[in-house]
N, C-alpha and C positions, 0 to 999 in steps of 0.2 A: 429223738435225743432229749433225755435232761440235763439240767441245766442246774449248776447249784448259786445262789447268790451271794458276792463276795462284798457285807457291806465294808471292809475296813478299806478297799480300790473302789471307792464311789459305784457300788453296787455291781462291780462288775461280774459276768456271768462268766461260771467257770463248767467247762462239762463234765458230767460226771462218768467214774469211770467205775469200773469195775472187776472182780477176779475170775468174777462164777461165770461161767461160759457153758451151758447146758447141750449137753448130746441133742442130736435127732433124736430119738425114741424118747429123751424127756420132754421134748416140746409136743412131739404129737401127743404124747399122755397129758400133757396141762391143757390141751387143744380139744381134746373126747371129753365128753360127757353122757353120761346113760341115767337111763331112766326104764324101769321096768324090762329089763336085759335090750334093751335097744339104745343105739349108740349113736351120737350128732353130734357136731360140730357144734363148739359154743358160740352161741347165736351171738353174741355181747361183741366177738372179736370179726367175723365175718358180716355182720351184718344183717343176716339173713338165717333160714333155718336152715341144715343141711343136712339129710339121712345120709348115711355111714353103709354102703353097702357091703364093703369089705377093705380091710387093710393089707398091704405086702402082695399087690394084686400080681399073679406073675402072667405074662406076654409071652405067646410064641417064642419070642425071640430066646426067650428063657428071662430077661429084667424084669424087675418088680416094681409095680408104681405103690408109692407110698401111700396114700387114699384113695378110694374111688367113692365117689359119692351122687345124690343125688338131691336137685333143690326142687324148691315147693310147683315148677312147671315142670316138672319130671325131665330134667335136662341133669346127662351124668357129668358128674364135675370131679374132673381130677385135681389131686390135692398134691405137691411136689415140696417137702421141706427139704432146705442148706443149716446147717448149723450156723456157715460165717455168709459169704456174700454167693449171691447168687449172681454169674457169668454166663457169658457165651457158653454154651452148650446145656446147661442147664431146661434152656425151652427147647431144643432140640429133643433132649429126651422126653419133655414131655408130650411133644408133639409125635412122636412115635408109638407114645401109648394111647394119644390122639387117634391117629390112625388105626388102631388095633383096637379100641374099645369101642370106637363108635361105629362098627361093622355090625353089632346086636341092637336089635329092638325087641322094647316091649319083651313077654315073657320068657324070651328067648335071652335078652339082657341077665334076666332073674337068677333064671338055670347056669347061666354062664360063670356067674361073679358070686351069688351068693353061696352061703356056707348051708344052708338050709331051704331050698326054693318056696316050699310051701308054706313053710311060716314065714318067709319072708314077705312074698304075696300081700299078705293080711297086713304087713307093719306097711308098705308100699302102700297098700288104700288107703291107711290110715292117716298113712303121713299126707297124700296128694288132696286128702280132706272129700275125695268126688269130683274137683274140680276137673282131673287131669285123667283120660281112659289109659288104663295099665298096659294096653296092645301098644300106644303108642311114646312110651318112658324111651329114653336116649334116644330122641329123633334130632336131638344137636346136643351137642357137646361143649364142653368148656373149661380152661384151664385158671387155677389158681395156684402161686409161686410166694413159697414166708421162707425166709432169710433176713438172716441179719443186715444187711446192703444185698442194693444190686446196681449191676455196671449199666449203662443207659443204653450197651446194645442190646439188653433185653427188654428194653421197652420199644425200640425200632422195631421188635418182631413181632411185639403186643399191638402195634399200630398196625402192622401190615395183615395181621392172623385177625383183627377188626373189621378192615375191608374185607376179610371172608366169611363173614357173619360166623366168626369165633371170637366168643368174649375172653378177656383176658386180661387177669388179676392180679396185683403182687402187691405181698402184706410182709412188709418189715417189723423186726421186733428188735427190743432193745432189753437184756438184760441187768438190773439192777441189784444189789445187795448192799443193805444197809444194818451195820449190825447181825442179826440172827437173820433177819427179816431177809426174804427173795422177792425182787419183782419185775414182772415183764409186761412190757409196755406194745402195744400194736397200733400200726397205723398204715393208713393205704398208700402206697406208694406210686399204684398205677393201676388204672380201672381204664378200659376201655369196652365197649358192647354194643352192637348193634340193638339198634331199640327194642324190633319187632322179637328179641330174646325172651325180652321180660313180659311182653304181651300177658301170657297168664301169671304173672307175677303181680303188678301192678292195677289196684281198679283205677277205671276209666273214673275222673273225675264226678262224672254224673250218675249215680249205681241206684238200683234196689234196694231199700231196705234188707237186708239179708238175717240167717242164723248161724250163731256164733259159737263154736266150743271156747270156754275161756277158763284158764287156768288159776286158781287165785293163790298158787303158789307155796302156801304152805298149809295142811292138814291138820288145822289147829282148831279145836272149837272157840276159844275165845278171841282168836284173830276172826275166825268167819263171824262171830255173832257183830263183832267189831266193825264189819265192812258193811254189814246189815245195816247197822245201827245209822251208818255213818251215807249208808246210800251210797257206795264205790265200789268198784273194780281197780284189782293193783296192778300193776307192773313192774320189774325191779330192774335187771339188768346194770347197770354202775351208778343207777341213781344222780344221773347228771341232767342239766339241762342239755336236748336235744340228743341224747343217745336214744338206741334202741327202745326203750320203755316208751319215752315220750311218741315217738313216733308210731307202735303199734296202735298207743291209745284213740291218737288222734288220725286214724284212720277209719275208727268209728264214725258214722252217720246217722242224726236223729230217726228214729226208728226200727235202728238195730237192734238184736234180739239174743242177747249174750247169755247162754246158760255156763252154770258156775261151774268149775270141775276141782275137786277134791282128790288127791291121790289117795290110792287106800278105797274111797269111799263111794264116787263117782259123780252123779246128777247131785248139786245138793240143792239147788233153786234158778232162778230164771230173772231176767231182769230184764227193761229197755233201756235203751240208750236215748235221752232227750234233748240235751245241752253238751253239743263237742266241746262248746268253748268254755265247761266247766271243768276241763283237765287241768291240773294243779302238781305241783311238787311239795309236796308235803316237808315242811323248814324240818332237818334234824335234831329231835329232841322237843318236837313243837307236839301240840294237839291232833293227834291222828298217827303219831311215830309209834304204831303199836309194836312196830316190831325193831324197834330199838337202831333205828339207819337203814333198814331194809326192807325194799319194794316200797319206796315213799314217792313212786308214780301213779298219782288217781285220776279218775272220772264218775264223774259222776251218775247214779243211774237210778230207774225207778225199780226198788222190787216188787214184783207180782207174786213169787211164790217160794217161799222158802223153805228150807228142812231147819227145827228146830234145834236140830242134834246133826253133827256130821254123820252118825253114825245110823241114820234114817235117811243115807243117802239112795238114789237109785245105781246098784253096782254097774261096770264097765261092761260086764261077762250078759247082764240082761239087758242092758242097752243097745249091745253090738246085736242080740239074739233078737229078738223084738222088733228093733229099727230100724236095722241096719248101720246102726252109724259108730266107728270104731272112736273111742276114747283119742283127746287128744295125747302128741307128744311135743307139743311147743305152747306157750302161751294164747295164741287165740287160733280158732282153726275154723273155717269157714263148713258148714254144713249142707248138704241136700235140702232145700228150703220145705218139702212135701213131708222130708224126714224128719224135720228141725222139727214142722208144726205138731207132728203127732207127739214128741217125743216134751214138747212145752206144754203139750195139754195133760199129757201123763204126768208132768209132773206139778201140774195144776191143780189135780183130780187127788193128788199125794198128800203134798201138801198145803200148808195154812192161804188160802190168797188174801193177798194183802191189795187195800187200795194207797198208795200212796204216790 
């Protein structure tokens, strides 16, 4: 909820209300995002990254679930939007397409649900990064509920669907309009999960050095010479302290091994990670706001080898043919370490090495 400030009642807080009350099918479109005809959940409002396997998925039964998707340990995640509150029954249905979705595994999941299996495949490796073998994608399942409210006997069932090592999510939104201006507000209302869920989600505090696809967000040559310049890696996401930005950054570990990814362009240079605790928020309008409020989440990094020009990049289509390794579709994506090194020394051998 927001909240407007009344200073003439000793600042009292007054809630704010509103007219615009948005269908189902507009929230799920403010909720999709695509990139290169592939479709995910906005990472900024979830939390996390989410493949988009298919929407209006239809059940034996003949009902449709509203999302079906799939997160970064290959666990399929049902997606269930209410326009106003979400009530008793609401997880009942989703729990029936519970029942009914989580019967496929692995490539059999693919054929089932997807619109195109075979390309789908490829977006599926690309997305589980390698981490996660395709044979065995929807070996548990998990539900996620966004309504405007929900009644508290659907969190009693989110506790009780916990005790069954079924994770189980509700993300309330709050529509605001102010003037011309729309805005919708998200927040978690109820997370619950057995730990051993996230296992391939989460590293174990003590890890490997690893490599890293990383996204720097915008295809810009004087933003990337900028980052060069500047020794960083971005992240954007709402530019707040401790949102999503900050937190992917600060998952790096000294001697991580981040190659740059350009949309459009592909490999465009390589870097290491040396100093976590040189992650910063770059002040709005301050020295380093090259991009006017946007992605002003950095870290710091050394570069080894860069393309002087984006457009001397190494492309997705020879990277994927060559290395194996599919171009990311999220901001950092973890790689085949055997694959990662061939593919830093190529682009070592490309271009300029720098000592710095």
């Amino acid at each position: 909820m927001l909240y407007r400030i009344n200073d003439e009642f000793e600042g009292r807080l007054e809630a704010m209300r509103s007219n615009w009350s948005p269908k189902e099918l507009a929230i799920e479109r403010y909720l999709v995002t695509r990139e290169d005809e592939i479709y995910s959940m906005q990472e900024s409002v979830f939390g996390e990254p989410l493949l988009i396997v298919r929407n209006q998925v239809k059940t034996k039964a003949g009902k449709r679930a509203d999302i079906l998707a799939l997160d970064r340990a290959g666990n399929g995640v049902i997606i269930e939007l209410k326009k106003d509150e979400g009530r008793l029954g609401i997880e009942t249905q989703a729990m029936q397409y519970l029942s009914d979705f989580s019967k496929h595994r692995g490539v059999n999941f693919i054929n089932n649900f997807s619109e195109n299996p075979e390309y789908f495949k490829d977006v599926v490796s690309r997305f589980l990064g390698g981490k996660v073998d395709i044979e065995t994608i929807n070996s548990r399942s998990r539900v996620i509920l966004i309504a405007r409210s929900f009644d508290e006997t659907v969190f009693s069932l989110g506790e009780w669907l916990c005790s069954k090592d079924v994770a189980f999510r509700c993300i309330s939104y709050f529509p605001v309009q102010v003037g011309d201006e729309r805005f919708l507000s998200f927040s978690i209302a109820f997370d619950r999960a057995p730990e051993s869920l996230y296992s391939l989600i989460f590293d174990s505090p003590v890890r490997e050095p690893g490599y890293f696809w990383h996204n720097i967000a915008k295809a810009d040559n004087a933003w990337w010479k900028s980052l060069v310049s500047l020794g960083q890696i971005p992240a954007c996401f709402d530019d707040l302290p401790g949102d999503q930005g900050e937190k992917l950054l600060r998952k790096y570990i000294p001697g991580d091994i981040v190659v740059a990814y350009a949309k459009g362009f592909g490999a465009v240079g390589w870097a290491v990670v040396d100093d976590v605790g040189s992650y910063r928020l770059v002040p709005e309008g301050g020295a380093g706001d090259t991009l006017c409020g946007k992605c002003r989440h950095r870290l710091a990094v050394k570069w080894k080898a860069v393309a002087s020009d984006l457009s001397f990049g190494l492309p997705a289509d020879e990277i994927r043919q060559q290395f194996g390794i599919y171009h990311p579709i999220s901001t950092s994506v973890s790689m085949n370490p055997l694959y990662g090194k061939r593919l830093v020394d190529r682009l070592t051998a490309q271009f300029s090495a720098r000592d710095v």
